[in-house]
C-alpha positions as CSV (number, residue, x, y, z in Angstrom):
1,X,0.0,0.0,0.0
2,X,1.3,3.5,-1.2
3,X,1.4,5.9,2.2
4,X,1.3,9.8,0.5
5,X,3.2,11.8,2.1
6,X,1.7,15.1,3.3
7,X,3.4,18.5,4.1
8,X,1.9,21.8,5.2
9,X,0.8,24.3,3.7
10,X,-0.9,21.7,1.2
11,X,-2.2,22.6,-2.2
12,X,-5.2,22.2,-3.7
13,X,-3.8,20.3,-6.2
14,X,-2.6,18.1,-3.8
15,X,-5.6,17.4,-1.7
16,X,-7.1,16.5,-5.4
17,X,-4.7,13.7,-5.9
18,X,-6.0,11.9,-2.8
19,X,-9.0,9.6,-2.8
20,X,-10.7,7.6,0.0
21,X,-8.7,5.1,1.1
22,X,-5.4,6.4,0.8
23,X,-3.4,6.1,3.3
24,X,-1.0,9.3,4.8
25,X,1.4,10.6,6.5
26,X,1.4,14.3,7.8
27,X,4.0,17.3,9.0
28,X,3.7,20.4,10.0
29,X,1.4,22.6,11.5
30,X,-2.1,21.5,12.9
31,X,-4.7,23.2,15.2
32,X,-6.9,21.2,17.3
33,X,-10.3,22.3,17.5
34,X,-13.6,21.5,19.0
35,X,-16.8,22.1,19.3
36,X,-17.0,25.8,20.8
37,X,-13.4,26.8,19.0
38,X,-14.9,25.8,15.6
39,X,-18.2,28.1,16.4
40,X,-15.7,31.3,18.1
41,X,-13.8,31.1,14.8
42,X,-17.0,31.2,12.3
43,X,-18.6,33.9,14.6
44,X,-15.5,35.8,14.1
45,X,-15.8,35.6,10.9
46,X,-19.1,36.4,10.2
47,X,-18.5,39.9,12.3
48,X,-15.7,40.4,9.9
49,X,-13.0,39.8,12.8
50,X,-9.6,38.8,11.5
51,X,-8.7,35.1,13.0
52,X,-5.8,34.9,15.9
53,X,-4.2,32.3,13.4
54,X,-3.8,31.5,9.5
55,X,-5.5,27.9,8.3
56,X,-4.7,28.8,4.6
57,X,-3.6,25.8,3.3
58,X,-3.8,24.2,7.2
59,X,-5.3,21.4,9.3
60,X,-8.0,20.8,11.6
61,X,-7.3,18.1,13.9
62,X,-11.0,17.0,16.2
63,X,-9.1,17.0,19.4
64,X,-8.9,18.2,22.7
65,X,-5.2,17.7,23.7
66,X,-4.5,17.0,27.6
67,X,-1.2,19.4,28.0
68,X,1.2,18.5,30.9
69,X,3.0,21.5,32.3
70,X,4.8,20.5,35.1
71,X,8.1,19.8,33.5
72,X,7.9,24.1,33.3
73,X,7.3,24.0,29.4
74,X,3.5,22.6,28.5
75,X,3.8,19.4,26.1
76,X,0.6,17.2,25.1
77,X,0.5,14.0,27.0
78,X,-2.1,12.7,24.7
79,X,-3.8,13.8,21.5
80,X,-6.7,11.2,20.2
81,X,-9.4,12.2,17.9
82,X,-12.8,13.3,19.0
83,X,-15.9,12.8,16.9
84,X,-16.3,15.1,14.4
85,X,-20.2,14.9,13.8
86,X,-20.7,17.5,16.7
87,X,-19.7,20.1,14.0
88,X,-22.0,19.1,10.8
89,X,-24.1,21.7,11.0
90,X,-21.5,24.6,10.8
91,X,-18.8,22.8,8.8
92,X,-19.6,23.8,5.5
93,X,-19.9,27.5,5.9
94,X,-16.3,26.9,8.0
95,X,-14.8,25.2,5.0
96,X,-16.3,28.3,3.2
97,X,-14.8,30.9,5.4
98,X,-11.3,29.3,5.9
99,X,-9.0,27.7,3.4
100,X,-8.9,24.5,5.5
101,X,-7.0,21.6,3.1
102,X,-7.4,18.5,5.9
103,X,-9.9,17.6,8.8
104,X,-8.5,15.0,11.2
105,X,-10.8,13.0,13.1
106,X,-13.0,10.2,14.3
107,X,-16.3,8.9,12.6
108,X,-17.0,10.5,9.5
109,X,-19.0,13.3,8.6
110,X,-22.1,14.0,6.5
111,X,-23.2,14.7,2.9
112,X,-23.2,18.4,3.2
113,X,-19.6,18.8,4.7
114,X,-19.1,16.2,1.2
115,X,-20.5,18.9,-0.8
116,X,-18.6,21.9,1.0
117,X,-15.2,19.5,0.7
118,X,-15.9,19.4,-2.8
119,X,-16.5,22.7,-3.7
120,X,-12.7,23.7,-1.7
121,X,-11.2,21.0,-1.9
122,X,-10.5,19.5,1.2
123,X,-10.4,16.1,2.4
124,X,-11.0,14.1,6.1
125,X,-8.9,11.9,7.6
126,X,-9.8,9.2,9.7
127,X,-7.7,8.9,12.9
128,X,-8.2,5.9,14.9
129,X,-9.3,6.6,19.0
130,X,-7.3,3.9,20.1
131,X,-3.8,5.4,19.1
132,X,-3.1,8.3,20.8
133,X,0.1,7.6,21.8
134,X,1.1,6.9,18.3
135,X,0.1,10.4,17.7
136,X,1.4,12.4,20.6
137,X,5.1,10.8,20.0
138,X,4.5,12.7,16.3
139,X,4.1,15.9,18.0
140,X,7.6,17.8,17.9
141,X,6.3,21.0,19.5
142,X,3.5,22.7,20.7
143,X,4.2,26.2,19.6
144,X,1.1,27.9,21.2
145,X,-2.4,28.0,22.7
146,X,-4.9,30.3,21.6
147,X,-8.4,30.8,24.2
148,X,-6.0,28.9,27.2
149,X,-9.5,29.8,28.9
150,X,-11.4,27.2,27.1
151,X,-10.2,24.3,28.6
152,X,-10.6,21.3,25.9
153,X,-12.2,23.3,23.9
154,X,-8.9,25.9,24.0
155,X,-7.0,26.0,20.0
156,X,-3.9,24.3,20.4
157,X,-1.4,24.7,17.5
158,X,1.0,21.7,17.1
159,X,4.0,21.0,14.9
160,X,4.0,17.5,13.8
161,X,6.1,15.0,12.0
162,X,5.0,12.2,10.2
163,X,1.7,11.6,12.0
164,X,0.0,8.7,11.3
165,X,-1.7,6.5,10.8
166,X,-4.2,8.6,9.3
167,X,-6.9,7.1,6.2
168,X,-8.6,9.4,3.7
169,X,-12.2,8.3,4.3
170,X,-13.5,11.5,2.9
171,X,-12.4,12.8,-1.0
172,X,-12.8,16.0,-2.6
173,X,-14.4,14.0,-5.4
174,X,-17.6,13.0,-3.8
175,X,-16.2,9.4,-1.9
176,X,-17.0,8.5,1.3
177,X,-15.9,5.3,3.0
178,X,-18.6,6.6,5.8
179,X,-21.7,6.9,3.5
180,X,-20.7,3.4,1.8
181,X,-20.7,1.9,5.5
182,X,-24.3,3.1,5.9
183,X,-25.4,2.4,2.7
184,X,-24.2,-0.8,2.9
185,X,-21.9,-1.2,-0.2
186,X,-19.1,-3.4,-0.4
187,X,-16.3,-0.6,-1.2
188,X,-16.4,0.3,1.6
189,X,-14.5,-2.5,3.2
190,X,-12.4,-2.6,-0.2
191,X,-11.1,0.9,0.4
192,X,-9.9,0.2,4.1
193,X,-7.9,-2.7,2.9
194,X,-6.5,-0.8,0.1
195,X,-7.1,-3.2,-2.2
């Protein structure tokens, strides 16, 4: 199985080149965001704010990152997804707003974030709950929080290096391993195997 190889800022062009079930690898710069950081940011935009960060190009990673600060500098202890669902409603217009290339998470989301992915070109990638440590030993610094106040919910920005494992379940061209699971189809299972 071919693992692509992932660098930020991505392109367009090369978010195009993926489909789902691809397999990749990421570095650079992500932001974890939740539930009320993904609904500050669109608010902020909608009122015509400028955002505290730049996505162009970027990643969203569904997480809430537990940050251990007793060493004197804050690190992340742990960093698995969270389910990304919570956010259908106001996805789209976000993808809209913000030149997001990648969503990182857990479960899939629905038709209209599809649509929005489409239209930008962005794809979602699958991370799997059960590994966070595999993806906290990819993190190589946490460069900075943004809304510390928050909690969970708080913006961390992370540089990462070769974070994986992470499966394209959801293509700019329309696939989705998620809505061939509830349909029923047998691609589905084809395109996690990558064969």
């Amino acid at each position: 199985m071919i693992l692509v190889e992932l660098e930020t800022p991505i392109s367009r062009e090369r978010i195009m080149g993926l489909r789902a079930g691809d397999s990749i690898s990421l570095t650079g710069d992500v932001y974890t965001m939740r539930d009320q950081a993904t609904l500050r940011l669109l608010e902020m935009a909608r009122a015509g704010e400028e955002p505290p960060f730049d996505l162009s190009g970027g990643v969203v990673y569904h997480a809430g990152p537990a940050v251990d600060d007793s060493g004197g500098k804050p690190r992340v202890a742990s960093i698995g997804p969270t389910t990304s669902a919570r956010v259908n409603s106001i996805m789209p217009e976000f993808l809209e707003r913000f030149d997001v290339r990648l969503v990182i998470g857990k479960g899939g989301m629905d038709g209209g974030v599809l649509e929005a992915m489409g239209r930008r070109g962005c794809a979602y990638a699958s991370a799997i709950g059960g590994c966070a440590a595999l993806y906290t030993c990819s993190v190589r610094e946490l460069v900075g929080i943004t809304w510390e106040e928050m909690g969970p919910e708080a913006v961390h920005h992370l540089r990462v290096e070769r974070m994986k494992p992470l499966r394209v379940t959801m293509d700019a061209h329309g696939g989705s391993i998620h809505r061939d699971v509830e349909e029923g189809t047998g691609r589905a299972l084809v395109q996690l195997l990558g064969e």
